[in-house]
C-alpha positions in Angstrom: 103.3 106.3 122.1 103.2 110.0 120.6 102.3 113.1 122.0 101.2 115.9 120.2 100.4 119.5 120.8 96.6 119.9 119.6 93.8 121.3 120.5 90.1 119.4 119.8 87.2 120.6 118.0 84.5 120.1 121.0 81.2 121.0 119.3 80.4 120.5 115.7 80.5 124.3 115.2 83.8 124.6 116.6 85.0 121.8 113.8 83.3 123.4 110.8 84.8 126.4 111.9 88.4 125.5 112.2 88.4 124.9 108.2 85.8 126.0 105.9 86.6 125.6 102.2 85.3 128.7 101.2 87.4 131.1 104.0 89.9 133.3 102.7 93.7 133.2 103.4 95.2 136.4 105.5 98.5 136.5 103.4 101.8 138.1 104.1 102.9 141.0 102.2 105.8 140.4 99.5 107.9 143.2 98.7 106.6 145.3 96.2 110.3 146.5 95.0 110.8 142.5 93.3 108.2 142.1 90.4 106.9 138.3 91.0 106.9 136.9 87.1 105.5 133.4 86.0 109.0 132.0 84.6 110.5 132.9 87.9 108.5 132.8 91.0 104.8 131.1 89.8 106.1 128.5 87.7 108.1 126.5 90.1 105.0 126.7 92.3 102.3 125.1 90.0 104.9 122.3 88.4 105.6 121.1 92.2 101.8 121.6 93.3 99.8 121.7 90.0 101.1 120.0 87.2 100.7 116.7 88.4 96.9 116.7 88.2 96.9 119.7 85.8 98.8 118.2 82.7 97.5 116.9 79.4 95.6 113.8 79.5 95.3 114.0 83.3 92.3 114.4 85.7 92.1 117.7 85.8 90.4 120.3 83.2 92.9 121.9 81.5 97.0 121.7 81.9 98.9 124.7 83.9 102.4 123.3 83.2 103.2 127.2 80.6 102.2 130.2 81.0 100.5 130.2 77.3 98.8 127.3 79.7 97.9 129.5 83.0 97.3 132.7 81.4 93.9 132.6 80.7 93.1 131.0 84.0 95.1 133.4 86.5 92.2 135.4 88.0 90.8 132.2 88.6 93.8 130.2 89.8 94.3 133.4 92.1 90.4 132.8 93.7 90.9 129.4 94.5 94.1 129.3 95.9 93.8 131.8 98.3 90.8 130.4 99.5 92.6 126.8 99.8 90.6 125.1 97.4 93.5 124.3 95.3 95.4 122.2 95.7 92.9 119.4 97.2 94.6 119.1 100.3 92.2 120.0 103.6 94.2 119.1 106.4 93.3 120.9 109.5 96.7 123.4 109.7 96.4 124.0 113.2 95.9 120.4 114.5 97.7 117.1 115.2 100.0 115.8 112.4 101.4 117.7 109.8 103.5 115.9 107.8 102.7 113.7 104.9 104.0 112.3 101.6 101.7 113.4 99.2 101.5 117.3 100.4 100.8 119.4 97.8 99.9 122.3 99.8 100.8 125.7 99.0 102.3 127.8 102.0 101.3 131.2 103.1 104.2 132.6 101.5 103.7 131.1 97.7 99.9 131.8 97.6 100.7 135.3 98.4 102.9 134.9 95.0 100.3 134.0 93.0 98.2 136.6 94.1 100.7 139.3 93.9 101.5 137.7 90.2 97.7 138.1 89.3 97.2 141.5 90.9 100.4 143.3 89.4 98.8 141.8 85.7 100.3 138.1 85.6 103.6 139.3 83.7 105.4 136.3 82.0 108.7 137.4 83.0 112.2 136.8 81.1 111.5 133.5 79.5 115.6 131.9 80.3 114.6 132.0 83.4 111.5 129.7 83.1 112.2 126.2 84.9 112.5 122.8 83.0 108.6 121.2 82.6 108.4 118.8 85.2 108.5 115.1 84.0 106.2 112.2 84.6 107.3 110.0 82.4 105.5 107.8 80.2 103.1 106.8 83.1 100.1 107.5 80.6 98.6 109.4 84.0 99.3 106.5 86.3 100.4 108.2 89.8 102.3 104.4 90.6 104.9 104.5 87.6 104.8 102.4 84.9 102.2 99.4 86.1 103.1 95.6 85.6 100.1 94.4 85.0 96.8 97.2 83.8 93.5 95.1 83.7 90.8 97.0 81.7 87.4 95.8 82.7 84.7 95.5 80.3 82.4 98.4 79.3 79.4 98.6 81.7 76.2 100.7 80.8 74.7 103.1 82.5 71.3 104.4 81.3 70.4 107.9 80.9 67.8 107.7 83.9 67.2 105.2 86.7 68.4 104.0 90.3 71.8 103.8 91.3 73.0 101.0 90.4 75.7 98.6 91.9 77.3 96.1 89.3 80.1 93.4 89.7 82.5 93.4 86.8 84.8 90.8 86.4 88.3 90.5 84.1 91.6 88.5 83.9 94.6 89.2 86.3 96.5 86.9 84.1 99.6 86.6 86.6 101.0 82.8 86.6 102.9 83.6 90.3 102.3 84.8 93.4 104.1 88.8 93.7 103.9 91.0 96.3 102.0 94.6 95.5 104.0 98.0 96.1 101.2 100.3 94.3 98.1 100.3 93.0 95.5 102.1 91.1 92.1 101.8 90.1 90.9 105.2 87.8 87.9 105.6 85.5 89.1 105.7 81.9 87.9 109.3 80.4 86.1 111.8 81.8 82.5 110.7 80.7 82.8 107.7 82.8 84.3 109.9 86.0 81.3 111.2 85.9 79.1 108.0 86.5 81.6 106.0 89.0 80.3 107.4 92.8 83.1 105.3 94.0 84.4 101.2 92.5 85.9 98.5 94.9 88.4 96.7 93.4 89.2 92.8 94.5 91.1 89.4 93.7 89.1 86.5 93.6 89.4 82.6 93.7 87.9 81.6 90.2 84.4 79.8 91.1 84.1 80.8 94.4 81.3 82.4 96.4 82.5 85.9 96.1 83.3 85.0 92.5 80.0 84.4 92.1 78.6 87.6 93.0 78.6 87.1 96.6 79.8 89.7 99.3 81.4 93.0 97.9 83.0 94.6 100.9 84.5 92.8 103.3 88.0 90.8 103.3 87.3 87.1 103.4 90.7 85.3 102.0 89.3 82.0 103.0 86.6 82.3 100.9 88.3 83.4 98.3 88.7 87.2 98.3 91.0 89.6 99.0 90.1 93.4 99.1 92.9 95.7 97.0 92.1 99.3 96.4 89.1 101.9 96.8 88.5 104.3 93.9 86.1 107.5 94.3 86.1 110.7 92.7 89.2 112.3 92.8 91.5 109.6 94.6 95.1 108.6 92.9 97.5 106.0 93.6 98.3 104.1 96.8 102.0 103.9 97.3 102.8 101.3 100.3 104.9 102.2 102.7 109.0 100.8 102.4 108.9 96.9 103.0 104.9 96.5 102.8 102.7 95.3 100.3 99.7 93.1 100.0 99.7 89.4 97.9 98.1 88.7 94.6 98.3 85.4 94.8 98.8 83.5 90.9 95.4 82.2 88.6 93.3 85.0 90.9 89.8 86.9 89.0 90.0 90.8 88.6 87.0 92.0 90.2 85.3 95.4 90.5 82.4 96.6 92.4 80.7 99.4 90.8 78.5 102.4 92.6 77.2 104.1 89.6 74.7 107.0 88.7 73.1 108.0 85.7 73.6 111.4 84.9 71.0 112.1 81.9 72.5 110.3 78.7 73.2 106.4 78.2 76.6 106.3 78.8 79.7 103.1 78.7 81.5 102.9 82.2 84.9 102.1 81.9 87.4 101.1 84.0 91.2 100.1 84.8 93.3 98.8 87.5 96.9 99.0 87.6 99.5 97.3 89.7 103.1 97.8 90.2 105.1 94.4 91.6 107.7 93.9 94.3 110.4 91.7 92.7 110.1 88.0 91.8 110.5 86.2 94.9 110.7 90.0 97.2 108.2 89.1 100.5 107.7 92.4 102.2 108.3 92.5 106.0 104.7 93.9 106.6 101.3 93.3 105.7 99.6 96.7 104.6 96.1 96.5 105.6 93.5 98.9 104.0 89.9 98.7 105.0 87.1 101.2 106.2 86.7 101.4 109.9 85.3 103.1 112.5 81.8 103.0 111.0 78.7 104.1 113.5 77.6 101.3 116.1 74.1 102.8 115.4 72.2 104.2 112.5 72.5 107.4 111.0 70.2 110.0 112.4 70.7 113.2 110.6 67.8 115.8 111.9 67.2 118.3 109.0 68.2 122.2 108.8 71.1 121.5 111.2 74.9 119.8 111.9 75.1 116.3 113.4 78.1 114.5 115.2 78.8 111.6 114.7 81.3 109.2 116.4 82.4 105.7 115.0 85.2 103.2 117.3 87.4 101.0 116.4 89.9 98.1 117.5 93.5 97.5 116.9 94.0 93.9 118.1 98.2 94.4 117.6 100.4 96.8 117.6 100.3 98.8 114.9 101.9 102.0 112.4 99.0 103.6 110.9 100.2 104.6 107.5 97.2 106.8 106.1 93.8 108.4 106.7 91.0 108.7 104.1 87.9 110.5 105.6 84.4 109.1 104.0 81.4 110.9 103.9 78.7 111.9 100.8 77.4 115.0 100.1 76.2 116.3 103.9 79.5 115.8 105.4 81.9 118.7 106.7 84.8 117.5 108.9 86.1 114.2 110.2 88.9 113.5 112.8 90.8 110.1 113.7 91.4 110.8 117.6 93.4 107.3 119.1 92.2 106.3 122.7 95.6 104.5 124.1 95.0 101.4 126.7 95.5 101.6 130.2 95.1 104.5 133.4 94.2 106.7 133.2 92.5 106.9 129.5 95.0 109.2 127.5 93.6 110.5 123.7 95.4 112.0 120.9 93.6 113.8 118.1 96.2 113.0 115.0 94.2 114.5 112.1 91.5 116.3 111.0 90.2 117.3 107.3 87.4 119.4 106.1 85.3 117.6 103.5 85.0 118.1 99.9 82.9 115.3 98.1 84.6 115.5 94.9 87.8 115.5 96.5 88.1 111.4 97.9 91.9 112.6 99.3 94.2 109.7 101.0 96.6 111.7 103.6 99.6 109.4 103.8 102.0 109.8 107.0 105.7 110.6 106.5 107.4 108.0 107.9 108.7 109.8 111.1 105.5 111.2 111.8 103.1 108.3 111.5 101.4 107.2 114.6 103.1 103.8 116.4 100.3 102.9 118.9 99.7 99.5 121.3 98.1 96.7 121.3 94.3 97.8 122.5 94.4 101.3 120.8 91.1 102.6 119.7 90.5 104.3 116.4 88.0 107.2 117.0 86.3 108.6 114.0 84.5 111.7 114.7 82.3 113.1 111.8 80.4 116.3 111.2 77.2 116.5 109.0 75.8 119.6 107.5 72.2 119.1 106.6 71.5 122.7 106.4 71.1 125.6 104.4 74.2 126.7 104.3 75.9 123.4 102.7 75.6 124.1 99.4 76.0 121.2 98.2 72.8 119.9 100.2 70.4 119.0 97.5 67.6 119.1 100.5 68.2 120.3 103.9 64.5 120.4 105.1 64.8 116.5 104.7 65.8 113.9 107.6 68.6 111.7 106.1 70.0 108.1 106.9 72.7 105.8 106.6 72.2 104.0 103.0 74.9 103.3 100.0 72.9 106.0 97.7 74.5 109.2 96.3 71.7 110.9 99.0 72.4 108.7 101.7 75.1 109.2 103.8 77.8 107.4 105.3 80.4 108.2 108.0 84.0 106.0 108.5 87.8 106.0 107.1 89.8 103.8 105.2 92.8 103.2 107.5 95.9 102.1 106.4 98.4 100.2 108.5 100.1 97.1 109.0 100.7 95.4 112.4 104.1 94.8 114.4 105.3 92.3 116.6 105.7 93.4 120.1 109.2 93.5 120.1 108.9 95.9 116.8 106.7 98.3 118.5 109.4 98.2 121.2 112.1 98.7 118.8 110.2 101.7 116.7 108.8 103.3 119.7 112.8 103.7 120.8 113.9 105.0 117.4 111.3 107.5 117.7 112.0 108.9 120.7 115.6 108.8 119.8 114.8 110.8 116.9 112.5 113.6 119.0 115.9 113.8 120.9 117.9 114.3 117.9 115.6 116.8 117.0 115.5 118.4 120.0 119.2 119.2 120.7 119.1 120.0 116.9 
């Protein structure tokens, strides 16, 4: 077991408090003698931190990979980082874990280059000294690599007015063997139908089953014939698994995907794509990595109008266990979530591990580095402790003099996280709680 130095939100002010999207960034002072220029300070910032998103054919609005590319944009690229909005990333600085894979976060030190690069006229500087464009390769905006297998559903439409709706779309896997999953993918194709996709479920299923059949859409149920793979919702890449882990497609399986959509004024084609990237022929992973959303409320949702509401969701880990990634989940009321673990045994001991602020548009997965992610026992508790703003001053809240449930609706709300792990033997947990250790030691001395 882990501890950390943290300290806890312990009211729901305290929590929206600790990170507000909208708060500005107290930012060191650079030396005003060195002229910060694009080629040589900026650039290297954005291609680490930017380009990936902001590159042509990509998610993201417009590319900021040159500076004929960023000019144009500066006084706004300068507003949004300092006030951490960009790059998604809305890890709580200041507790539990720091340390991820994916971080794309810009220190204290390189968003007060930007802003001294904006404020002294965003000068492009002596253009040998610009570094090489960062390469992607020919991923075609695929976050996993080059996928094995892309399965491209079929068009689904989505009138100009009407309900939300919630659609199963099926396709062909077309795989002849069982392989092993390393990544995965699931992404809207184009930005019309990001627009309409709240969030798509993607699964394999046994050809004429009962889940093939339009049956149950969330839950595991391999014995019946499904197997959950990968959440999309707005804003969400890739899921790379963790070395040695991976999850079974097994050979002859159905492609499906279950839609949330929303109109948005104009008839309109959804469109959607899955990809997947295989282990090896005949490669079996150690480890089985789980994904699933946990945690939810034992109760209903009871989310009083004009004000914020905590609530608090629990769950189980029957095994030991190495949580590889935390994905808060919340619509448009929620603020701030937490995963707190509550370890077995006496006395009870907690550990608050991560916290995020919210962003709807932002669906961000915050993937443990490998010496960082939490190795907890047998009996642990997952604690998921979310923060709703139904108030004036979300503005997002479409109506904060309105009571508001739990319901699968763009209005409703919901409150859990997709967890990702995969379980260890007890003799493993043994084994990596000793490497660990040895490693804080290491550290230590260091």
């Amino acid at each position: 077991m882990r501890t950390i130095a943290s300290r806890r939100p312990s009211t729901p002010a305290a929590a929206i408090g600790l990170v507000l999207l909208g708060s500005i960034v107290t930012l060191p002072t650079r030396a005003a003698a060195q002229q910060v220029t694009f080629t040589k300070d900026v650039a290297p910032i954005l291609h680490r931190s930017c380009a990936s998103c902001h590159r042509p054919g990509d998610i993201a609005p417009m590319a900021l990979v040159t500076y004929s590319d960023v000019r144009p944009w500066a006084r706004a690229i300068k507003d949004r980082v300092a006030r951490r909005q960009m790059p998604p990333w809305f890890i709580d600085r200041h507790i539990g874990i720091q340390q991820y894979k994916n971080d794309p976060s810009l220190s204290d030190i390189e968003i007060a280059t930007i802003v001294g690069w904006v404020d002294a006229g965003a000068p492009q500087g002596n253009p040998a000294e610009m570094p090489p464009a960062p390469q992607f390769g020919s991923h075609d905006g695929w976050d996993i690599g080059v996928p094995d297998v892309v399965v491209r559903y079929p068009a689904y439409t989505v009138p100009a007015t009407g309900p939300d709706l919630y659609p199963n779309v099926y396709a062909k896997f077309g795989t002849t063997e069982d392989r092993y999953i390393k990544a995965i993918q699931s992404r809207p194709v184009g930005e019309v139908s990001r627009k309409v996709v709240h969030h798509a479920l993607s699964y394999s299923v046994t050809p004429g089953s009962t889940e093939d059949a339009g049956g149950n859409t969330d839950d595991d149920n391999p014995a019946g014939g499904q197997q959950f793979l990968v959440e999309y919702a707005s804003g969400k890449r890739g899921e790379i698994y963790p070395a040695d882990s991976g999850v079974l497609l097994k050979a002859g399986q159905d492609a499906r995907v279950s839609y949330h959509l929303h109109s948005i004024g104009e008839e309109v084609k959804a469109e959607f794509e899955l990809g997947i990237v295989f282990y090896p022929k005949g490669v079996v992973p150690k480890h089985v990595r789980w994904t699933k959303q946990l945690a939810q409320p034992q109760t209903a949702l009871d989310i009083a109008p004009g004000g914020v509401t905590r609530v608090d969701g629990y769950e189980r880990l029957n095994k030991p266990a190495v949580i590889t990634a935390f994905q808060p989940h919340m619509h448009i009321r929620g603020k701030y979530q937490c995963l707190e673990l509550i370890y077995p045994g006496q006395p009870v001991r907690t550990e608050t591990v991560t916290c995020a602020a919210w962003d709807y548009n932002w669906h961000t997965i915050y993937n443990y580095a490998d010496d960082a992610a939490p190795i907890v026992p047998a009996g642990t508790l997952l604690h998921v402790i979310s923060w709703m703003d139904n108030s004036t001053g979300n503005k997002f809240n479409p109506d904060p003099k309105n009571w508001v449930g739990n319901g699968g609706r763009t209005i409703d709300e919901m409150a859990f996280s997709w967890i990702g792990w995969y379980d260890l033997t007890d003799d493993e947990y043994k084994e990596k709680l000793a490497e660990r250790k040895a490693l804080r030691r290491e550290r230590t001395a260091q």
